[in-house]
N, C-alpha and C positions, 0 to 999 in steps of 0.2 A: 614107752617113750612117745608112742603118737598120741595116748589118750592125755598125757600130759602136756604135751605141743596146744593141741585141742584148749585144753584148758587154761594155759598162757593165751591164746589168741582169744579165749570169750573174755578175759577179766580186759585185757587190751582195749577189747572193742565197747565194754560199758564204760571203761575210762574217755575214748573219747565223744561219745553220746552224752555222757555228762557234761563234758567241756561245751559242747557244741550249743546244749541247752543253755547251758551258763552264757554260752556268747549270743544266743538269741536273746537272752534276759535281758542282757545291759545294753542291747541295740534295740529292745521297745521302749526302755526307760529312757533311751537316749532322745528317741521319735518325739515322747509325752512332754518332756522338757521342751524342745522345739517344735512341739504342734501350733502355738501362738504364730510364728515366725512365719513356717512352713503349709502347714493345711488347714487356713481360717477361711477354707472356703464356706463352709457355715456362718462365719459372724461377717465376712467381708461381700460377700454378693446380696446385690439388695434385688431379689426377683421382682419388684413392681418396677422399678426405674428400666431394669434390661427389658421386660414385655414392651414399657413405653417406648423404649429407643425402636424396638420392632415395628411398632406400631405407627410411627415417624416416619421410618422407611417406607413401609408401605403404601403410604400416601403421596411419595413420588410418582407412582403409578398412575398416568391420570387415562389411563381406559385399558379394557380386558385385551389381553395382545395374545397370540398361540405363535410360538416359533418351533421347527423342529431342530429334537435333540438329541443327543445318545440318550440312551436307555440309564433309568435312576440309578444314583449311588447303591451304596447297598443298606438297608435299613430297616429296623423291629419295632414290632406294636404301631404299623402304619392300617390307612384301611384299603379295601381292593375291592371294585364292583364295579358288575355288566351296569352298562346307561342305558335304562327304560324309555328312552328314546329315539337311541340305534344302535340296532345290533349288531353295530362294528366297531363300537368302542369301547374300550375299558378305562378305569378311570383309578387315579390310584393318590393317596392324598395324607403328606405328615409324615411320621414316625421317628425312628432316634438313631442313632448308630453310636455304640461304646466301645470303642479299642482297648479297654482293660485300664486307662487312666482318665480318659474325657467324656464326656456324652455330648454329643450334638443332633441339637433335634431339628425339624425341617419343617418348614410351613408350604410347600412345595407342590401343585398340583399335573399331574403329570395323565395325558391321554394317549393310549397305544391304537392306533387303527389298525386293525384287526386285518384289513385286505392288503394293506402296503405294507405290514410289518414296520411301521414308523411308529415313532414313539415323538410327542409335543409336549413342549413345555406352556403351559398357562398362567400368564400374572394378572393379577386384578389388584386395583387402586382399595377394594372394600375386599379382603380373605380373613380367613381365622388365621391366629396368631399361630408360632410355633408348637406343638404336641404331638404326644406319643400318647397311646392307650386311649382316644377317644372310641366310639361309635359310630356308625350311620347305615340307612338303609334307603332303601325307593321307597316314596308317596303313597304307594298303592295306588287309590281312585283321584288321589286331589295332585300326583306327580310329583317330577323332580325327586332329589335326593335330599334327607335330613340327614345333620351333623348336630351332638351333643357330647359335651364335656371333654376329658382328656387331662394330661399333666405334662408339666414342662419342671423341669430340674436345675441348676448350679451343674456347674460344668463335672465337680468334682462327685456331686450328687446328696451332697450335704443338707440342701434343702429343696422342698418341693411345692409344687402350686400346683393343683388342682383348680381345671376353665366350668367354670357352668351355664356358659355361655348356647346357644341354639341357633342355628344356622340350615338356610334354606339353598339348594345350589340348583340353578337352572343347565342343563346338561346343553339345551340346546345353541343359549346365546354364552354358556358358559360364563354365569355370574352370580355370587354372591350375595347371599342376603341375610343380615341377622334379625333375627325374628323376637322382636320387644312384644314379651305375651302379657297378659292381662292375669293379673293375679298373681300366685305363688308358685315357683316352677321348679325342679329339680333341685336338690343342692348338690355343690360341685363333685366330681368324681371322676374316675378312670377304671378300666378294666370293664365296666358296663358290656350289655348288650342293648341291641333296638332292632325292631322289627315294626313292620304294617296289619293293618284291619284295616278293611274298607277304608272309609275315612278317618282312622285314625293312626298316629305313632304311636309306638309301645316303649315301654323302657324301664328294664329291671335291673338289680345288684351292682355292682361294680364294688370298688372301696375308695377311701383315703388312708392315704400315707400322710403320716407328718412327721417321718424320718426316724420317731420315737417309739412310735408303733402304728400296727395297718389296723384300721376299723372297714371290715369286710360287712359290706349291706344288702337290706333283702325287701324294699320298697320297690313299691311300684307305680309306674307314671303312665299318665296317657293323656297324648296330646290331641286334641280334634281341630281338625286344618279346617276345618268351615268356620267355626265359633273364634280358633286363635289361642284359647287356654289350657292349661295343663289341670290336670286333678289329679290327686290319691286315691282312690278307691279306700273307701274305710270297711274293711272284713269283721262278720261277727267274732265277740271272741272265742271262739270255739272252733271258729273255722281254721283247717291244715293251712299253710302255704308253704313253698320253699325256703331251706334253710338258706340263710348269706351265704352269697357265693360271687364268684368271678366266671371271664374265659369260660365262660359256659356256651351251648347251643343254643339259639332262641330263632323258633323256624313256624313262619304263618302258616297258619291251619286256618280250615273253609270254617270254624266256629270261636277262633280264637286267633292264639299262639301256643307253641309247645313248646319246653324246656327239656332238655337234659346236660347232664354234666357239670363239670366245674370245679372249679379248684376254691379250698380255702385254708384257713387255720383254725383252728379251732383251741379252747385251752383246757389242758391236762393237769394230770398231778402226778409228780413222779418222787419215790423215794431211793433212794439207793441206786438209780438208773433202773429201777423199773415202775413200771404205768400202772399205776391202781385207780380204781373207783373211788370217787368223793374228792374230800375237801377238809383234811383235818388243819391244826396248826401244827406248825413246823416241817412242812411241806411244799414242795418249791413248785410252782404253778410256772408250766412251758407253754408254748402255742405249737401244737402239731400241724405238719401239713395232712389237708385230704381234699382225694380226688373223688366228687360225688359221681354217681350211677343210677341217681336215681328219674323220673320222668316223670313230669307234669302237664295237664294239660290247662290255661286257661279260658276260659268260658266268656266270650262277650255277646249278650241281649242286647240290640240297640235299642232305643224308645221307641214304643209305637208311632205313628205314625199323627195322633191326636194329641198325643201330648203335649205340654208346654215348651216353649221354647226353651232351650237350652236344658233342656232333662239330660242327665248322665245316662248313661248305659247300665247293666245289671252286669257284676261282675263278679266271678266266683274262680277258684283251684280245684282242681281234681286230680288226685295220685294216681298215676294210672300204675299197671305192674310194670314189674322190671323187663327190658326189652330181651330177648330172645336170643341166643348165641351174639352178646354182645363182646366188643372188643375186649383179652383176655392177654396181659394184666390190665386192669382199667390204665386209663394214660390220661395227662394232663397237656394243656397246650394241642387242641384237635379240634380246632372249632369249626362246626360245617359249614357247608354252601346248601341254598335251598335250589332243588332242581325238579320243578314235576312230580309233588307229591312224598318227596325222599329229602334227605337230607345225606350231603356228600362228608366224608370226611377222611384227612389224609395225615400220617405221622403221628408225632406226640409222645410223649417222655414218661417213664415208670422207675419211681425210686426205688433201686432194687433194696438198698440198704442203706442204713443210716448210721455213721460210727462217729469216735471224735474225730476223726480226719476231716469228716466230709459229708457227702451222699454219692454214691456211686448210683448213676443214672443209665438207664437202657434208652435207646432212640429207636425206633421205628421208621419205616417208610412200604407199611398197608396202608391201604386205600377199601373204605367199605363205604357201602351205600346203606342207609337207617330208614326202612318202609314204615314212614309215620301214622298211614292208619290201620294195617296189618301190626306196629310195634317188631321188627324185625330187623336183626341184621345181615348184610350179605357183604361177604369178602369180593374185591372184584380184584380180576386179573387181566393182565394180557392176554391177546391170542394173538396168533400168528396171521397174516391176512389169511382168506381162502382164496384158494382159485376160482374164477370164472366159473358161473354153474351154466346151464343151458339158456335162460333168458339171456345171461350176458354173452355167450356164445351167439346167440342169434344178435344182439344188439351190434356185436361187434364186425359180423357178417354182414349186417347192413352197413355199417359205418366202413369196411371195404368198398362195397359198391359203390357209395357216395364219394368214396377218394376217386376210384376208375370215373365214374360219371366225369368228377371235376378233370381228371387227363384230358378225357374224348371233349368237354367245351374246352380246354387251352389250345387242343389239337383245330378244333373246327373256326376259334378265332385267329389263331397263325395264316389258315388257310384263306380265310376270308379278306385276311390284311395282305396276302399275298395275292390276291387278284383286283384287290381295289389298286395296288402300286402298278398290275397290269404284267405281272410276270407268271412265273408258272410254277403249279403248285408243287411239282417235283424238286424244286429247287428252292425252297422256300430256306430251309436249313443255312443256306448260306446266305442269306439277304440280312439284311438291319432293319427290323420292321419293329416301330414302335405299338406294342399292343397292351393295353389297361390293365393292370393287375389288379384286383379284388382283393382287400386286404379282409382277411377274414382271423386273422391271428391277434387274440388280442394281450396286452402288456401285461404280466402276472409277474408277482414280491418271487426274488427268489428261492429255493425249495428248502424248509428247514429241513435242518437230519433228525431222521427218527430211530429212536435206538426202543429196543423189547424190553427194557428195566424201567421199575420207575425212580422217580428221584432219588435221591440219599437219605438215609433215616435224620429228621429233622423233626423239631416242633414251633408251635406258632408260627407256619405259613400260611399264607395270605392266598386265602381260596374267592374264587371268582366264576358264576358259569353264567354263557353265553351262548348259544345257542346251540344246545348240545353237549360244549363244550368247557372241561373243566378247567382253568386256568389255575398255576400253582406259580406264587411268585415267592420268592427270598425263604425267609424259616431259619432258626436259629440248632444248633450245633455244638456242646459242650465236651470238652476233653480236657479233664481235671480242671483248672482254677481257670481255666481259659476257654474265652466265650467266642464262637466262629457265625458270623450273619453270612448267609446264601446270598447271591448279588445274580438273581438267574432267573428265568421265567419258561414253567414249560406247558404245553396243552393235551388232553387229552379227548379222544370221542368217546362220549358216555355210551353212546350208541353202539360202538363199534369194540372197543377195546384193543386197538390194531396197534399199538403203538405210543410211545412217549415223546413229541415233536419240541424239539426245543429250541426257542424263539430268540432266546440269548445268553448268555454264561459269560460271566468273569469269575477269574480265578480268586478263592479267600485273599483277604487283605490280615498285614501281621497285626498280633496280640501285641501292646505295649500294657507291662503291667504296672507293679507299684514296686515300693524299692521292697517290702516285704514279699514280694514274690521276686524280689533279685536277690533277695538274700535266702530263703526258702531255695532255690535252683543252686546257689551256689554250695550251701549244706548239703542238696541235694547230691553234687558231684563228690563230695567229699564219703558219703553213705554208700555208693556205689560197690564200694570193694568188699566192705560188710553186710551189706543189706539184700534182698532177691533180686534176681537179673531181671526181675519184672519190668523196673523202673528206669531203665536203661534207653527208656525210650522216650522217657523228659528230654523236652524242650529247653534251652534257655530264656527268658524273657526278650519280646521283641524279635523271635525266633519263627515264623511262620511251620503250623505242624505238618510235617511231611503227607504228602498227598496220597501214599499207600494209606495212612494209617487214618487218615478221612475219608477217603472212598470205603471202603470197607467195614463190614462189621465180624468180628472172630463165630467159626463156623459154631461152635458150641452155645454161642447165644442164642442164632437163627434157629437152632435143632429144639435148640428148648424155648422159644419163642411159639416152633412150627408144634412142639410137645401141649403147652399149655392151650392152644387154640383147638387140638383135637380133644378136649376135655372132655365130661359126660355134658350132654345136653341138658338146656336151657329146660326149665318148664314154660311150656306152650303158654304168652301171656294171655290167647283170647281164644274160644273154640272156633272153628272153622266152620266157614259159613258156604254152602254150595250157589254158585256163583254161574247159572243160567246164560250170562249174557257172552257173543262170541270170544272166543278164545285164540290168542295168537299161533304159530305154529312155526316150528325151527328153522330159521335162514329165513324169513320172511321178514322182511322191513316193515316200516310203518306205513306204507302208500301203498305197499300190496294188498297188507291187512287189510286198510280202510276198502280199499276198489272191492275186496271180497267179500266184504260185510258190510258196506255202506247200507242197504236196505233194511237189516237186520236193526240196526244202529238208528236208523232213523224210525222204526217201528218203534223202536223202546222206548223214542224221545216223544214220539206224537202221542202214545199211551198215560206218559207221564203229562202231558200237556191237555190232557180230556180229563183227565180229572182236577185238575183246574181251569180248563172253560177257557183257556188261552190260546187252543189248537189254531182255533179259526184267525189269530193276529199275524199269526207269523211267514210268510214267504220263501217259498220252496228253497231261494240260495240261503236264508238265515235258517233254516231247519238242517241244511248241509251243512255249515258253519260247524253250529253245535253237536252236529252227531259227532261231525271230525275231532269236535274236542272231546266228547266221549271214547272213542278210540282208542285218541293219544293218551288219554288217562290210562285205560286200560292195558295198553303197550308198555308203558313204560312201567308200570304195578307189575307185571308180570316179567318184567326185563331181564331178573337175576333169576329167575327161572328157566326159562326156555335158553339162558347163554349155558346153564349147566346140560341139559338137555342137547345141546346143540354140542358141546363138549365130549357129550356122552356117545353120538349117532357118529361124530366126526371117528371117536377110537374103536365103533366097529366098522370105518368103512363108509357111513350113509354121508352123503356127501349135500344133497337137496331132497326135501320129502314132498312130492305134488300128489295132491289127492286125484281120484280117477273124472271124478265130476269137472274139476276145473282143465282137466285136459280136453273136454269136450269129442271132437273130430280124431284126437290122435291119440284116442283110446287104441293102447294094443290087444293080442290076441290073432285066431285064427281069421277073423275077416277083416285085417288090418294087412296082414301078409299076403291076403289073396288078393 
């Protein structure tokens, strides 16, 4: 009887799967018939008239104003960067925000000071128009920030314009400039990167969209800020370069710039729903997505020095190997930050699977640092602070004495004001004696909270670093058909790893989706009673997703997440090369380092400068200078090492390592006790 029940209740439940399909049928037919009516936002938005009305506005503006504001809406594919002119600002500039039925993009420049924790708004009479998905980077030698290309959309997203425009941003007066260059310059695009050489900009890949298909590209540009003109470089044809790509990494190097990553599509051939090689007829040609892994480096020669004016530069690609315990599933949406020789990178999304429903997507929130010319990567984590070691035990001991010192002068100015009034000092306690106070306390932003986690698994967040310091702004978040933008901004010490300080949060804003996702949720409630309790935890449209089920990610992901990262090892991209020059050592900062090998450091530098015969130009604080920045190169090369090291001594116990030498006088032993 029950296997029979059973089998009344499956024919039940294909009866109404069929109906339901039938009722989805006659409700897209119904859509198609009234698309003319309803969503002509393809034939009815004219994009050059709405850019012009933009541009109209604009010009109300008759001079560059800074007001302060709350901190930005929340918003994707904007850009984010330290200002190469003080490092207390960050600068944050555009992007789009989509609620699942409109997109709104921003032409908006926003400056956060870094010391007050204030965030300004900036208008200028001359800015770029509205975009999402442009580029820009620092000057390098010639300054300021460049800005190139981007795309602006129809509300409904129907149609798209890609800017090809070039812009120059003065950090300091905070103004605008678009730059009419000489010749033939980029064509329009989004998704690009750009990066500096000396004096030059750089600018690879990106794509256009023109709603009917994306043309992903793999040119390369470079702009020279002395001359004003862009060129192509023309490559033999035999020469490698990078395949077209997007959302890739593109990070200055002391002889070029280096690439990794990137997302693209690429096209396939599939029969039967599976993927073969070739290209016969009667085979249906798809575009796959993929996530590249591969690294490049490019080569730039400048002209000598006698050559004719305006000579280009020699310019070449070089594949280098695959980088070494790299991010493991590779991820899309992880674009670094250049910091001291590394490049930062945090989050990023892995399509776990692809079926007709969908793509069921993995989110991230690791954070690795990529050692550009060792080719390496290194997972970085929290630590907990340490305690106070003995230097700061003593620093702190003085910084006692110095409070009693300050008592015994309040004490001895009380006394003094109590004889100039001509009373007696025994009595002083009860007099009204006006006496000077010393303001020695000075006005500080109040203290952000710092929690030991870092952000939420997210991709395309908007990375930024500033002196030390990582900044991580917005990042995007998908849970099933519904897209969630970060509206947050947090900081981290690269240095330190102490902590995740977070500058400001708002809570997600709701999904409004389309009526095919109201009528999808509503099928949905009706599939409930049939279908796995999996889905039980659909939203309805316009429904904000519950904040357990954002915050978190299911333990069985993380495990096999934590599973695939302990994989077999990388092969070694480059052999090891023994490295003479000092060596940092565990708990030791960068100011110790240097005070302990400053000589060492300047030895190396004056060696290297005898064999070019320039020994004798230089003066003693410009030889200090340079060694210092030898140092910090080296400090921060060695960084992910010595924190494991340091990782290691802390779990048996070693808390500070001082060698005997640098303790000098308070070497222990038997004639230390005597």
């Amino acid at each position: 009887m029950a296997k029979k029940d059973k089998k009344s209740k499956t024919v039940e439940q294909k009866a109404r799967v069929a109906a339901k399909q039938s009722k989805k049928a006659a409700q897209k037919e119904k859509k198609v018939r009234s698309k003319g009516n309803d969503d002509s936002d393809a034939e009815d938005v004219d994009l050059e008239s709405v850019l012009q009305e933009y541009a109209k506005q604009q010009t109300l503006f008759l001079k560059v104003t800074e007001t302060t504001c709350e901190p930005p809406s929340p918003r994707a594919s904007a850009t984010f960067i330290g200002s190469p002119s003080n490092s207390n600002e960050l600068f944050l500039f555009g992007g789009e925000y989509y609620n699942g039925s409109l997109a709104t993009f921003f032409n908006d420049l926003f400056v956060h000071l870094i010391d007050r924790g204030e965030w300004r708004k900036i208008t200028s009479p001359n800015s770029p128009l509205p975009r999402s998905g442009h580029a820009w980077c620092r000057g390098g030698n010639s300054g300021g920030i460049y800005l190139f290309g981007g795309e602006f959309s129809s509300p409904k997203q129907g149609t798209f314009y890609h800017y090809n425009d070039f812009w120059r941003f003065e950090p300091s007066t905070r103004e605008w400039t678009r730059l009419e260059t000489k010749g033939k310059g980029p064509p329009a695009r989004s998704g690009h990167r750009m990066t500096y050489f000396k004096n030059y900009i750089l600018l690879y890949g990106g794509f256009q969209d023109t709603a009917q298909q994306t043309k992903y590209l793999q040119d390369l540009w470079i702009y020279d800020c002395l001359n004003y003109t862009w060129f192509n470089p023309v490559l033999p044809p035999a020469t490698q370069k990078p395949d077209a790509r997007s959302s890739f990494s593109f990070l200055p190097h002391e002889s070029g710039a280096v690439i990794y990553g990137g997302y693209s599509r690429v096209k396939s051939t599939t029969i039967a729903g599976k993927q073969i090689k070739g290209a016969n007829q009667g085979l249906r040609s798809v575009l796959k997505p993929m996530v590249h892994q591969d690294t490049w480096l490019l080569k730039i020669v400048q002209p000598p020095t006698d050559a004719v004016p305006n000579s280009l530069p020699a310019v070449r690609w070089e594949r280098r190997k695959r980088p070494a315990n790299p991010p493991n599933p590779p991820r899309a949406g992880a674009t670094m930050a250049y910091h001291k020789g590394r490049g930062i990178m945090f989050g990023g999304v892995h399509d776990v699977e692809e079926s007709e429903e969908g793509i069921d997507s993995e989110f991230f929130d690791a954070l690795f640092a990529w050692n550009i010319e060792r080719n390496r990567f290194f997972q970085l984590t929290l630590r907990r602070p340490r305690g106070p070691g003995k230097k700061q035990q003593a620093i702190d001991r003085g910084a006692g004495k110095r409070g009693r010192g300050k008592a015994d002068e309040a004490d001895l100015l009380r006394n003094l004001a109590a004889l100039e009034n001509k009373g007696s000092i025994a009595n002083v306690d009860d007099m009204d004696l006006d006496i000077p106070v010393r303001q020695d306390v000075e006005l500080t932003k109040p203290a952000s909270p710092i929690v030991m986690s870092l952000p939420r698994p997210r991709f395309n967040a908007q990375l930024a670093v500033q002196d030390d310091l990582l900044y991580i702004f917005g990042g995007t978040y998908e849970h099933g058909d519904r897209e969630y933008t970060f509206d947050e901004l947090w900081a981290i010490d690269l240095g330190k790893l102490d902590g995740v300080k977070q500058i400001f949060r708002r809570e997600v804003e709701d999904w409004y989706g389309s009526e095919d996702e109201d009528s999808d949720s509503e099928d949905g409630e009706d599939n409930t009673a049939s279908e796995d309790e999996d889905m039980n935890d659909e939203t309805s449209s316009g429904v904000m997703l519950p904040r357990e089920e954002l915050d978190t990610i299911p333990a069985l992901a993380k495990n096999a997440i934590a599973e695939r990262n302990v994989g077999p090892e990388e092969e070694e991209p480059e052999s090891a090369v023994m490295d003479a020059r000092p060596h940092p050592r565990p708990f030791e900062n960068l100011r110790e380092f240097f005070t302990r090998t400053s000589n060492e450091w300047q030895d190396i530098l004056l060696e290297v400068l005898r064999r070019g015969d320039s020994a004798a130009n230089k003066a003693v604080k410009e030889l200090r200078k340079e060694a210092f920045e030898l140092a910090e190169t080296k400090w921060w090369d060695c960084r992910e090492e010595i924190t494991a090291l340091e990782d290691q001594q802390e779990e048996a116990g070693i808390g500070e390592v001082v060698s005997i030498a640098d303790r000098g006088s308070e070497v222990g032993g038997s004639g230390r006790r005597r």
